[in-house]
N, CA, C and O atoms as a GROMACS GRO file, in nm:
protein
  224
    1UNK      N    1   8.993   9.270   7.208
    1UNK     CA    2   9.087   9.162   7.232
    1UNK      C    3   9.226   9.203   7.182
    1UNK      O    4   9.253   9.265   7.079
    2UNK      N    5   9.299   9.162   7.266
    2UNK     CA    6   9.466   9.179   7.245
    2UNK      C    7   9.502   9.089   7.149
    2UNK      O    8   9.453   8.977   7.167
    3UNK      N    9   9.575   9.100   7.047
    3UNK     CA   10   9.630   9.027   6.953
    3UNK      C   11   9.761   8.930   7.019
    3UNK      O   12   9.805   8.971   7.127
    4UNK      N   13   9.827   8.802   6.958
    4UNK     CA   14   9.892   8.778   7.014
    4UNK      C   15  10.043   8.834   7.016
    4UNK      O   16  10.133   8.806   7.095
    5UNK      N   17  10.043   8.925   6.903
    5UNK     CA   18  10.160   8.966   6.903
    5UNK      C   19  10.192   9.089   7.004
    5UNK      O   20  10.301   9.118   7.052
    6UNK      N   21  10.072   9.151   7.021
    6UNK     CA   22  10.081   9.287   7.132
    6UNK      C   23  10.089   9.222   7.253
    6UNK      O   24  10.138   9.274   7.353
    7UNK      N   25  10.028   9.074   7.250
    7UNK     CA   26  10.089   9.011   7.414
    7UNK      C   27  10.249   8.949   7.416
    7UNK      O   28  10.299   8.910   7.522
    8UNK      N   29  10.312   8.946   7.309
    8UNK     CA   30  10.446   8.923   7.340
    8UNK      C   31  10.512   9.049   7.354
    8UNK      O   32  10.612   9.067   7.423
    9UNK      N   33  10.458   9.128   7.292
    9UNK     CA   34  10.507   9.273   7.289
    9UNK      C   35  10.544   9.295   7.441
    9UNK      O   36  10.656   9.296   7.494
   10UNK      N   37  10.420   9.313   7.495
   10UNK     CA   38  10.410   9.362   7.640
   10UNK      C   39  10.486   9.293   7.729
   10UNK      O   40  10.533   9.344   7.831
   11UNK      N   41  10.505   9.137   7.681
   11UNK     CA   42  10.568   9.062   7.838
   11UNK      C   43  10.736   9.077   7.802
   11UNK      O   44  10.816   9.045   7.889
   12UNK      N   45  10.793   9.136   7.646
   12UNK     CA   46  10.857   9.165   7.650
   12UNK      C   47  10.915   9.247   7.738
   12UNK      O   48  10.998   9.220   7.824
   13UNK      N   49  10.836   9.410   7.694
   13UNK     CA   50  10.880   9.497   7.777
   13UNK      C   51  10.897   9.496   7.922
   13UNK      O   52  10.987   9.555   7.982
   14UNK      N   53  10.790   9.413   7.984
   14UNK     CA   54  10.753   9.427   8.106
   14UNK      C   55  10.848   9.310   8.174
   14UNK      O   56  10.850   9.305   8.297
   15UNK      N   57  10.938   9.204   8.090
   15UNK     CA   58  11.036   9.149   8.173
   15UNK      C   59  11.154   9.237   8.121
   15UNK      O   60  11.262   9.187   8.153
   16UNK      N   61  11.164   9.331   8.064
   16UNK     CA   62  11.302   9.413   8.060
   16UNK      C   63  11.268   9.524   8.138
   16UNK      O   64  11.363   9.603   8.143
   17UNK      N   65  11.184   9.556   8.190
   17UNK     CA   66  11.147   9.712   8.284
   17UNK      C   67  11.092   9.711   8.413
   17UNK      O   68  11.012   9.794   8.455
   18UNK      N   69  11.145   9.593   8.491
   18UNK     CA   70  11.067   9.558   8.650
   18UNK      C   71  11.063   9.668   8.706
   18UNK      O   72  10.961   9.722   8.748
   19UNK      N   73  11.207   9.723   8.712
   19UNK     CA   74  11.206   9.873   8.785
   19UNK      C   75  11.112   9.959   8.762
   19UNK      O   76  11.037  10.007   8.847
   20UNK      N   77  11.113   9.985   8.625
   20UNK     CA   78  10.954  10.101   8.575
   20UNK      C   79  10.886  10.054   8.649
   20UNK      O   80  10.878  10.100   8.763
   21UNK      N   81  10.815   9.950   8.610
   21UNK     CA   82  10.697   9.876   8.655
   21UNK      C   83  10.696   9.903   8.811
   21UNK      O   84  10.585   9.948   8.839
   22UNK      N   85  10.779   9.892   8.927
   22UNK     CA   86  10.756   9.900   9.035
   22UNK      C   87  10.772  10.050   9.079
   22UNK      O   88  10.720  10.098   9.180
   23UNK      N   89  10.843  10.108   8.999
   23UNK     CA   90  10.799  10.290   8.998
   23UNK      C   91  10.696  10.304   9.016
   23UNK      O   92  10.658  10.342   9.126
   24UNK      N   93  10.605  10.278   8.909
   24UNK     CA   94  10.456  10.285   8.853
   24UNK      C   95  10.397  10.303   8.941
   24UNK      O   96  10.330  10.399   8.977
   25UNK      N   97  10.431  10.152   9.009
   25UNK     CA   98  10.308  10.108   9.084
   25UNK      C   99  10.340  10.140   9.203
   25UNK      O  100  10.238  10.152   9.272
   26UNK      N  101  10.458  10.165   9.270
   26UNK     CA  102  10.432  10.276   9.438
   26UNK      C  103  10.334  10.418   9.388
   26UNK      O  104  10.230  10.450   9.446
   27UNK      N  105  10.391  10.487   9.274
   27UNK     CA  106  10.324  10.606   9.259
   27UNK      C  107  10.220  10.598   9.229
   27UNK      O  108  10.158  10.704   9.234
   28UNK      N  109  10.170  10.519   9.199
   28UNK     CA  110   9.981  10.506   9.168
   28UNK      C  111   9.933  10.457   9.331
   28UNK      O  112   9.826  10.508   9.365
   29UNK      N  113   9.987  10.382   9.417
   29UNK     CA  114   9.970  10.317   9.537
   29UNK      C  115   9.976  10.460   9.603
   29UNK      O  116   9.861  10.491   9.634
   30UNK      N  117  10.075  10.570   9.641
   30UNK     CA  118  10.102  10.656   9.691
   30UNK      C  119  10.019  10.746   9.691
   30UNK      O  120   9.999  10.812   9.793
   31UNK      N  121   9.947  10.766   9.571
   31UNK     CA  122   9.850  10.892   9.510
   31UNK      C  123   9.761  10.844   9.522
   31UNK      O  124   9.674  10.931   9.527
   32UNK      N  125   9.705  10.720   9.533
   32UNK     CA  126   9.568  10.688   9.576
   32UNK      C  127   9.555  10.665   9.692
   32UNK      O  128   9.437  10.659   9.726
   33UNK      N  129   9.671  10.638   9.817
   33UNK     CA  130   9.650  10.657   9.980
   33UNK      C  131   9.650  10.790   9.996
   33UNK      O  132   9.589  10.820  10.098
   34UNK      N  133   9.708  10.914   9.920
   34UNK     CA  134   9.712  11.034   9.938
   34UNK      C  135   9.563  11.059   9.881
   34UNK      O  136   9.516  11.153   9.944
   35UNK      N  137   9.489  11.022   9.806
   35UNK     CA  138   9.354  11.114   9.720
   35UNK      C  139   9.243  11.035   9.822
   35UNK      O  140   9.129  11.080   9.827
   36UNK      N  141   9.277  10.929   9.893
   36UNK     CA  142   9.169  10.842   9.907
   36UNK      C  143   9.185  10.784  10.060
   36UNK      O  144   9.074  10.779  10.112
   37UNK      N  145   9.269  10.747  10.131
   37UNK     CA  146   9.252  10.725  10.209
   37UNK      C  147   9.305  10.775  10.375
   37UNK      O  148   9.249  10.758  10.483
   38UNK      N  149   9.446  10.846  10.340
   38UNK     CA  150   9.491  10.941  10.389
   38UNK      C  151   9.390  11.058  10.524
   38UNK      O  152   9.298  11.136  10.502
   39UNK      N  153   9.445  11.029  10.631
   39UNK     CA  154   9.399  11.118  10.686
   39UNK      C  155   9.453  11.285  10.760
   39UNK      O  156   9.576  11.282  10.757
   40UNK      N  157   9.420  11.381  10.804
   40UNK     CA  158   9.500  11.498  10.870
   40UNK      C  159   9.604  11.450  10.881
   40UNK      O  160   9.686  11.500  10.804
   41UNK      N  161   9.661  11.336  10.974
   41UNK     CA  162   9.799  11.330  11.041
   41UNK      C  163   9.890  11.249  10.951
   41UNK      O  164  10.009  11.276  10.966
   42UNK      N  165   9.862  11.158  10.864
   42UNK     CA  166   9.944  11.089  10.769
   42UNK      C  167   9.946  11.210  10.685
   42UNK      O  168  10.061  11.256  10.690
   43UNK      N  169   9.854  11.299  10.593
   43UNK     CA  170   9.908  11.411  10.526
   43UNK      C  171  10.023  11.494  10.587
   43UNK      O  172  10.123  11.533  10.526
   44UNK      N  173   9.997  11.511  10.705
   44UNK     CA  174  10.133  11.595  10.767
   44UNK      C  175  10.250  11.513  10.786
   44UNK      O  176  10.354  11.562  10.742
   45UNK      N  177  10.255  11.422  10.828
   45UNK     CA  178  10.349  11.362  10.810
   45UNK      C  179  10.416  11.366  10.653
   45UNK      O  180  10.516  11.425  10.613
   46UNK      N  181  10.333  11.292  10.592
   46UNK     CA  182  10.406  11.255  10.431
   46UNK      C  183  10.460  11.440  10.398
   46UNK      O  184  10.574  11.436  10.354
   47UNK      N  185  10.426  11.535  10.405
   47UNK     CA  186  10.451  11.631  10.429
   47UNK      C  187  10.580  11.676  10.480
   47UNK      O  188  10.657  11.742  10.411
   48UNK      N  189  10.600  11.647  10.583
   48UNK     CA  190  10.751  11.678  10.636
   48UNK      C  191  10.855  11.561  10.558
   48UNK      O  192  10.968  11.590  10.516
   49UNK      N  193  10.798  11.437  10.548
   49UNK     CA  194  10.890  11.345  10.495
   49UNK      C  195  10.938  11.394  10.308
   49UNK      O  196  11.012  11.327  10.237
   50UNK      N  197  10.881  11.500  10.276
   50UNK     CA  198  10.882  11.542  10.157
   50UNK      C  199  10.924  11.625  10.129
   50UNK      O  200  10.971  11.645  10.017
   51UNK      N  201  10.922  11.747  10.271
   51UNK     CA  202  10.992  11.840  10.305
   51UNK      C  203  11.137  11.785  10.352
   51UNK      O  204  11.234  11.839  10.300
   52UNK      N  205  11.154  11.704  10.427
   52UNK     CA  206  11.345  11.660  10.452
   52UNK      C  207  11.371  11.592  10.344
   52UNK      O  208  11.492  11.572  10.335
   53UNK      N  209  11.309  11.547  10.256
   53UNK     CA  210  11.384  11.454  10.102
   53UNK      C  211  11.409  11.590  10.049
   53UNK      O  212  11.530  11.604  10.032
   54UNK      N  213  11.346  11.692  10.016
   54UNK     CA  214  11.342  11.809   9.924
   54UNK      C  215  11.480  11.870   9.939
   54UNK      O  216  11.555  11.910   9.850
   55UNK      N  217  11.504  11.869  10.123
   55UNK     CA  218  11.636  11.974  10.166
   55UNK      C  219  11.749  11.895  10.098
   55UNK      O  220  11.845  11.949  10.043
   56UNK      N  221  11.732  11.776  10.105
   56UNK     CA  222  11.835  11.666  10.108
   56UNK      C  223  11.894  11.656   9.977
   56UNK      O  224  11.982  11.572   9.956
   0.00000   0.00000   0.00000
């Protein structure tokens, strides 16, 4: 069990860091359509789209 002070802790942080927080959570969303559901042609794709951000 979470204490109550580690739950103010957290909703602290987590209303001063939305941005983190929505970092987070595309890149966990991203890496688990890439590890898990992703097929041949979305890999190639995300692929080139990674390849023209890279040049860019």
């Amino acid at each position: 069990m979470v204490s109550e002070a580690q739950l103010k802790a957290n909703k602290k942080w987590n209303d001063k860091n939305k941005d983190k927080q929505r970092i987070y959570r595309y890149r966990s969303y991203a890496r688990k359509f890439i590890r898990d559901l992703a097929d041949d042609n979305d890999l190639k794709e995300l692929q080139e789209l990674i390849h023209k951000r890279l040049n860019n």
